[in-house]
GULUM-474864 format. One record per residue (C-alpha): residue in three letters; x, y, z. Coordinates in Angstrom, 1 decimal, decimal comma. Layout:
N
   aa      xx      yy      zz
  ALA       X       Y       Z
...
// end
This chain:
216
   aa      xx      yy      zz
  UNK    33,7   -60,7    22,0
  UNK    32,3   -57,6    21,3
  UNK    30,3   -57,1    17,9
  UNK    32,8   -55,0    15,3
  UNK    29,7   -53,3    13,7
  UNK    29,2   -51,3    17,5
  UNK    30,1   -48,1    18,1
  UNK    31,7   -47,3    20,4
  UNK    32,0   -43,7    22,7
  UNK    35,0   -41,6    23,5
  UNK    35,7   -38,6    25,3
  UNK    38,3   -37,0    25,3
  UNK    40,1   -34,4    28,4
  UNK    41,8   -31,6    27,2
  UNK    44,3   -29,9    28,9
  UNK    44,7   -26,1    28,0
  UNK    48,3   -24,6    28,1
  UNK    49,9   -20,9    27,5
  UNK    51,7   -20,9    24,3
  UNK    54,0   -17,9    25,6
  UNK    53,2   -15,9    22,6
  UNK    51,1   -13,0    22,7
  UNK    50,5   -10,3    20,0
  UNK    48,7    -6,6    20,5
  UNK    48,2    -5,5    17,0
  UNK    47,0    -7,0    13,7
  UNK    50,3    -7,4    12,6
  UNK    51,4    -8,8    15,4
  UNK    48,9   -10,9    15,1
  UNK    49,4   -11,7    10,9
  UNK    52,9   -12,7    11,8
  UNK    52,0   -15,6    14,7
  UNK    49,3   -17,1    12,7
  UNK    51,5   -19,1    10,7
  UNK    53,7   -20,1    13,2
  UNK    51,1   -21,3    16,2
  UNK    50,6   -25,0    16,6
  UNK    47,6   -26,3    14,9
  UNK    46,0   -27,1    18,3
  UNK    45,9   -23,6    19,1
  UNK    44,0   -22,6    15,7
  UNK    41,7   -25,2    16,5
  UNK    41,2   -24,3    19,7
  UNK    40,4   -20,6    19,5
  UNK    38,1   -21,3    16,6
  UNK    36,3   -24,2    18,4
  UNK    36,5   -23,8    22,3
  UNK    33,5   -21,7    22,8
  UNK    30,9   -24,8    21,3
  UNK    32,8   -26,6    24,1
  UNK    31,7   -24,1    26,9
  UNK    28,4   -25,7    29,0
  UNK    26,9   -22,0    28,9
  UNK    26,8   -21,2    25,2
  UNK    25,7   -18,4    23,6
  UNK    24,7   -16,9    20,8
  UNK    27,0   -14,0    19,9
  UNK    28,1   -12,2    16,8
  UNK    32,1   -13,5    17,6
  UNK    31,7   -17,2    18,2
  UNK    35,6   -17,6    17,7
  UNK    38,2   -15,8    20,2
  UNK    39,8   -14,3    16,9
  UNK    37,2   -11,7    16,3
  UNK    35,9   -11,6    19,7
  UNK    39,7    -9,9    20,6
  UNK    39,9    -8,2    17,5
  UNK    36,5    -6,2    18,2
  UNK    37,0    -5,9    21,9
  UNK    40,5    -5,0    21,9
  UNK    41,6    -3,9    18,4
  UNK    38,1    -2,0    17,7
  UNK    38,2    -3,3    14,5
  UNK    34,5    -4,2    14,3
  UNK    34,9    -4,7    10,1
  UNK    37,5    -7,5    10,6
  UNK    35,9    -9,0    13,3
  UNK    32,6    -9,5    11,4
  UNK    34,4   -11,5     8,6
  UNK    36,5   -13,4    11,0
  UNK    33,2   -14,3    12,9
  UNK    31,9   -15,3     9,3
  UNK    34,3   -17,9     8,3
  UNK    32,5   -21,2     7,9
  UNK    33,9   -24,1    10,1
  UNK    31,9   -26,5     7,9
  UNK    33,9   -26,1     4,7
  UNK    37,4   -27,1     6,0
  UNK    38,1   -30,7     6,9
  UNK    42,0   -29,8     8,1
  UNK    43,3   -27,2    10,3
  UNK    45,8   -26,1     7,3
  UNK    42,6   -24,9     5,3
  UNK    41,1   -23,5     8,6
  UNK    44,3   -21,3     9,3
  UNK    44,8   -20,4     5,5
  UNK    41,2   -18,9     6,0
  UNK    42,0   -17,1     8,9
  UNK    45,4   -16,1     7,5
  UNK    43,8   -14,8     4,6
  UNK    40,5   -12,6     6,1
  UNK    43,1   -10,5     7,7
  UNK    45,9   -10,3     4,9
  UNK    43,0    -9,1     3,0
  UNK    41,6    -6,8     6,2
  UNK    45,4    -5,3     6,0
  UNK    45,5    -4,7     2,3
  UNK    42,5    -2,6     2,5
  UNK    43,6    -0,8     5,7
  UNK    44,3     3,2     4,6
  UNK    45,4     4,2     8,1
  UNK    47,6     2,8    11,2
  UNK    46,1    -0,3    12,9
  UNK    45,3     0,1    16,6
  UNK    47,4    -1,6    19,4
  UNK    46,0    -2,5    22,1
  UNK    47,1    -1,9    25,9
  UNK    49,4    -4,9    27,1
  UNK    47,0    -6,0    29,3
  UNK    44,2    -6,8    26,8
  UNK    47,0    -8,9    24,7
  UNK    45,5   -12,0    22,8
  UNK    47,8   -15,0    24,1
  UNK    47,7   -18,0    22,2
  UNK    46,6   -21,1    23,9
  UNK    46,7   -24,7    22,5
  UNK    45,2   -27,7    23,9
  UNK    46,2   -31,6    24,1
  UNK    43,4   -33,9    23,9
  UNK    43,4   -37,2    25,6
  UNK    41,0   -39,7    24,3
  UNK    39,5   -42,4    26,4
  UNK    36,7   -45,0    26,0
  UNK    33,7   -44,1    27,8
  UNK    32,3   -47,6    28,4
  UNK    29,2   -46,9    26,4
  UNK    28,9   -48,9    23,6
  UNK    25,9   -49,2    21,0
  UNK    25,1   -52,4    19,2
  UNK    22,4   -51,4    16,7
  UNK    20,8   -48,4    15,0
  UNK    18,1   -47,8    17,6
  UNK    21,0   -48,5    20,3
  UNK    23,0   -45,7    19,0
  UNK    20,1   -43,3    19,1
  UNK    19,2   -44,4    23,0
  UNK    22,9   -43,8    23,7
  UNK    23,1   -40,6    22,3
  UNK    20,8   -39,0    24,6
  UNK    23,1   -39,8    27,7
  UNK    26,5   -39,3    26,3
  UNK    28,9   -36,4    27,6
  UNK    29,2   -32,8    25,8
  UNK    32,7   -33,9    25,7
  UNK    31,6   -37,2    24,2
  UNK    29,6   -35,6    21,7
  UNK    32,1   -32,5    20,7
  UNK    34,9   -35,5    20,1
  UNK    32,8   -37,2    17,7
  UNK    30,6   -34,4    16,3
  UNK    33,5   -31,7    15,9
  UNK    36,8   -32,8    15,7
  UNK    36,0   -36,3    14,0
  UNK    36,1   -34,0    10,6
  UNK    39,5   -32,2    11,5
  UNK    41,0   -35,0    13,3
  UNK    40,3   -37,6     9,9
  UNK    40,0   -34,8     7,1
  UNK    36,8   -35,5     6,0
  UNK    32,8   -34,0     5,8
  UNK    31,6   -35,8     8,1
  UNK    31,1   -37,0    11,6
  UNK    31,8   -40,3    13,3
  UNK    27,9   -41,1    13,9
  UNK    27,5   -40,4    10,1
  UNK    30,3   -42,4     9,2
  UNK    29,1   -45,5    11,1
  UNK    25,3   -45,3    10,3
  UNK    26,5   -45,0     6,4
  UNK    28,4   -48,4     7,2
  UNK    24,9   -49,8     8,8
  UNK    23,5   -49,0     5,7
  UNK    21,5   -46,0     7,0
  UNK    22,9   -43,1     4,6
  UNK    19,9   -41,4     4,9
  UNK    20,1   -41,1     9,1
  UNK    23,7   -39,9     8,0
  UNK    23,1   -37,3     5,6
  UNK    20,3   -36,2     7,7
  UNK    22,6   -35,5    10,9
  UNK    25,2   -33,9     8,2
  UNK    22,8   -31,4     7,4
  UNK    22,9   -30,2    10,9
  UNK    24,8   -26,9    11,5
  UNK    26,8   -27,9    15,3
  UNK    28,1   -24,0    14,6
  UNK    24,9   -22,7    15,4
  UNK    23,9   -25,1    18,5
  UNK    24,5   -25,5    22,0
  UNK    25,5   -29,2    22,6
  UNK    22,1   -29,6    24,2
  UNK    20,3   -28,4    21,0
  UNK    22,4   -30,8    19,1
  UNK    22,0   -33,9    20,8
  UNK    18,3   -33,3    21,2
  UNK    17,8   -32,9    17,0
  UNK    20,2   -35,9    16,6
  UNK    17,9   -37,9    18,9
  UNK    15,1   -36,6    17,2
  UNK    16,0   -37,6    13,7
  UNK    16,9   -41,0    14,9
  UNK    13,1   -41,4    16,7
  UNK    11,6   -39,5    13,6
  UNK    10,3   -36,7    15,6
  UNK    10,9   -33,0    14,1
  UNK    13,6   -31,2    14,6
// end
């Protein structure tokens, strides 16, 4: 029988569907934030960390990249980009952010809000995740570190990203389980690690790294 104290890896597949709604102003948009699955927040806040050719741009979420490209409202689009993904554990919190950057974008507003051309229309997508075992399992502290190295992205982003949205809480599933192994300072270690501002590549490679004691 397998040892309780291993962890073990997931992945997940996700399959991305049309929502049927689409919006081509701010206040089109304002008005279907509330009402979108929560999927579909997390998704177009999250999906480009996902994407195997990352890169660094000012809009990492599609919210302000289609409010600058297609709105022109460059302002908004900077403090939509600026949201921090590390301070909310729930995708309530993370939409009441969003809600409120451009409730407080409109208030300010002094003239008439662009709309765009139907064809450059934001449509809300959501996603459904299925999770399944990957078959990789590690039995010790060193294990887990080996293992790491040759997981999926997809493994990874499950763990890594949605472990704090999916359980409401600060920190991942690695951290979680190397606090339980009695290694809280590997945990808070990997904590301290921004995923927002790393490819998956990066972020694997400094997990590893901590784990082996080499510098990150």
């Amino acid at each position: 029988m397998r040892d309780q104290k291993s962890f073990i890896f997931d992945t997940e597949l996700r399959l991305v569907v049309l929502t049927g709604i689409k919006v081509c102003s701010l206040k089109e948009l304002r008005a279907e934030l509330p009402k979108v699955p929560g999927s579909s927040i997390f998704f177009h806040t999250h999906q480009e960390y996902l994407a195997h050719d990352f890169q660094r741009s000012a809009h990492y979420n599609d919210f302000a990249r289609w409010v600058s490209q297609a709105l022109r409202e460059e302002a908004l689009a900077e403090k939509l980009a600026a949201i921090d993904l590390l301070a909310f554990t729930t995708i309530r919190e993370l939409r009441d952010a969003v809600i409120g950057t451009v409730d407080e974008y409109l208030g300010e507003l002094d003239r008439p809000g662009y709309e765009c051309r139907p064809e450059e229309a934001f449509h809300f997508c959501r996603s459904r995740s299925f999770v399944l075992p990957t078959g990789i399992v590690a039995d010790d502290v060193d294990d887990f570190f080996r293992k790491v190295a040759a997981i999926s992205h997809a493994s990874l982003y499950f763990h890594f990203f949605e472990a704090r949205l999916r359980l409401g809480r600060r920190t991942s599933d690695f951290s979680r389980w190397l606090t339980d192994r009695g290694r809280a300072d590997l945990a808070s270690a990997i904590d301290a690690l921004n995923p927002y501002v790393r490819s998956l590549d990066e972020l694997r490679r400094d997990i590893v790294q901590l784990g082996t004691g080499a510098p990150c």
